[in-house]
N, C-alpha and C positions, 0 to 999 in steps of 0.2 A: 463564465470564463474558465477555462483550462485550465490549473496552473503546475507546472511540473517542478517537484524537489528530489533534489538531486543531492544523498544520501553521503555521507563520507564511510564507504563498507569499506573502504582499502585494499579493492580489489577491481578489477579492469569493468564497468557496463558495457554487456552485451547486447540488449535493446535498443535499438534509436531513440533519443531522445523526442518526446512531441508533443506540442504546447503553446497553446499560446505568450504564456509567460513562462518562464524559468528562472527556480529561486537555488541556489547553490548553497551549500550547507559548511563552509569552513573549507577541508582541506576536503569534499565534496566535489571541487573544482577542477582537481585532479584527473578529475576521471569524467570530466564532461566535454563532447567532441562539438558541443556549440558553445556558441556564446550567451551567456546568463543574463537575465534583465538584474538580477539581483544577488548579492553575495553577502552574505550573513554568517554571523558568527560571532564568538572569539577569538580566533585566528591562533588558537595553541596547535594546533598541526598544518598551519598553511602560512606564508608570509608574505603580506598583503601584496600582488600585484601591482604594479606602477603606472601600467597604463592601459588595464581593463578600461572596458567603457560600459560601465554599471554600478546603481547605486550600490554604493556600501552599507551594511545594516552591523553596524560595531556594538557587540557588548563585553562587559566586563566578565574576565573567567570567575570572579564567585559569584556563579549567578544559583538560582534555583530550578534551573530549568535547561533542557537539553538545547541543541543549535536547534533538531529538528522539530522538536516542538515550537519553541520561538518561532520558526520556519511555518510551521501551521495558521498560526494568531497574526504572523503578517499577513499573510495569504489572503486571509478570512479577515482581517479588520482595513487594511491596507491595502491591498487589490483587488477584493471582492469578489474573489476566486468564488466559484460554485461545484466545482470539479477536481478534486488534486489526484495525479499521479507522480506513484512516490518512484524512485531508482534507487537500488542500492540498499533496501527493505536486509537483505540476507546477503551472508559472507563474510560478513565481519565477525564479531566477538557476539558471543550468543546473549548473553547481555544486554546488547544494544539490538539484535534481533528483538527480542521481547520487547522493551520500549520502543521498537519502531511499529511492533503490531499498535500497541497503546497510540504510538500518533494518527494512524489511519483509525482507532475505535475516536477518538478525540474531532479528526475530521467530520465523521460522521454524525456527532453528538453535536457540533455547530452546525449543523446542517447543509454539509459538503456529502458529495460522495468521495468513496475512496478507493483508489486502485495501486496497486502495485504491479509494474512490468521486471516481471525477474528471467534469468534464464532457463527459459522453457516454459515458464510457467508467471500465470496471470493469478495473480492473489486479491480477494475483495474484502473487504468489509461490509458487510448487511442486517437492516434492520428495515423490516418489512419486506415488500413486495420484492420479486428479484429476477430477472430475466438473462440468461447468459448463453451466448450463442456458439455452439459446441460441434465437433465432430464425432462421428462413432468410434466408442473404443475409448474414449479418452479417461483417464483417471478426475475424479473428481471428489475431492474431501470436502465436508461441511460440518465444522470445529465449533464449538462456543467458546467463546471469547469475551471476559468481562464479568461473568457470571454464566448461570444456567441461561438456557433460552429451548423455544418451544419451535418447530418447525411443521406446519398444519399441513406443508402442500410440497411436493417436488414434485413434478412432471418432467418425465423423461430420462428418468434414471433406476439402473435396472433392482437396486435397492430403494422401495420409496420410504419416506420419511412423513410417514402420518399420522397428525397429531402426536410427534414423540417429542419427549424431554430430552435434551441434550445435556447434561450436565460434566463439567471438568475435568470427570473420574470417572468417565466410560468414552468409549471410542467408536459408536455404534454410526456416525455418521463420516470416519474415515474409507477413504480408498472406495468410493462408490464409482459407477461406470456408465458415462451417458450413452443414453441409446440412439444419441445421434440427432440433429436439429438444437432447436431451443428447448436448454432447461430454464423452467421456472419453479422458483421458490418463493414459500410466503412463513416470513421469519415473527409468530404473532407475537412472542415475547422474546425479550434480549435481544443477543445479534451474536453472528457467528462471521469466522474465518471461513471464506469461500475458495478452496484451488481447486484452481485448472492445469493439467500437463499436457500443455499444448501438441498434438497429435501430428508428428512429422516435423517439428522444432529440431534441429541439430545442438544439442546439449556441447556447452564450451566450457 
């Protein structure tokens, strides 16, 4: 199942939301043009709606953990999610940037895939095998993320990436350029930040 979360960045989603399920993340709600299956949080930037029709997911502000991670572990323990696409990944406080990379590595480590729909641009997380379906011209970085990782295979990219170490403190797999069709990648150790700058996107 799909499950889409919907990010509190504090700033307008350009994307259409799409999903089977939809979990909102706090004051997340703000800025989402459907209607949510689910709204979670603590509610210190949002004040709880009266006559939403969606479960509530209420935690106490000292908690140990972010809304959107909480937002992960229900996904994945509570509807069985196999899929998350996150909204609202980037725009906010770089800060929360960085921990929302960690929730899509977190996704992925339960055994979800993970996506992010940002504007102009589709963001993955990867470990293993990786097929992404691309136009020519398009910008495409592939980051490590989490630690080092190893990347054995890209096809279709005019810089390939064989058998190279990626590590935290070099940039040898930024800014690469698909040569149009399917890239595929095979990520044999770690996992890496995948972008894509979707090609003829109107940036808002």
């Amino acid at each position: 199942m799909k499950t889409a979360i919907v990010l509190n960045c504090g700033t307008p989603i350009v994307r259409k939301i799409k999903a089977d399920k939809i979990i909102c993340c706090d004051g997340g709600y703000k800025y989402c043009d459907v209607a949510p299956d689910v709204l979670l949080g603590d509610f210190d930037s949002l004040e709880l709606p009266e006559d939403i029709d969606a479960t509530i997911v209420k935690h106490d502000p000292h908690k140990d953990a972010s809304d959107g991670e909480l937002a992960v572990y229900y996904a994945h323990d509570e509807m069985g999610a196999n899929e998350l696409v996150f909204y609202g990944v980037l725009g906010g406080r770089y800060d929360h940037t960085l921990c929302n990379f960690a929730l899509m590595k977190l996704a992925c480590d339960l055994g979800m895939t993970a996506k992010a729909e940002e504007n102009g641009l589709d963001l993955y997380y990867v470990k293993g095998e990786f097929d992404l379906t691309t136009q020519k011209g398009e910008t495409i970085s592939i980051l490590p993320y989490g630690g080092n990782a190893i990347v054995t295979c890209s096809n279709n990219l005019e810089y390939p990436l064989e058998d190279l170490l990626l590590t935290g403190s070099d940039s040898r797999g930024l800014s690469n350029v698909s040569l149009g069709g399917k890239v595929h990648i095979n990520v044999k150790y770690g996992g890496v930040l995948v972008f894509r700058y979707i090609k003829g996107f109107e940036v808002r």
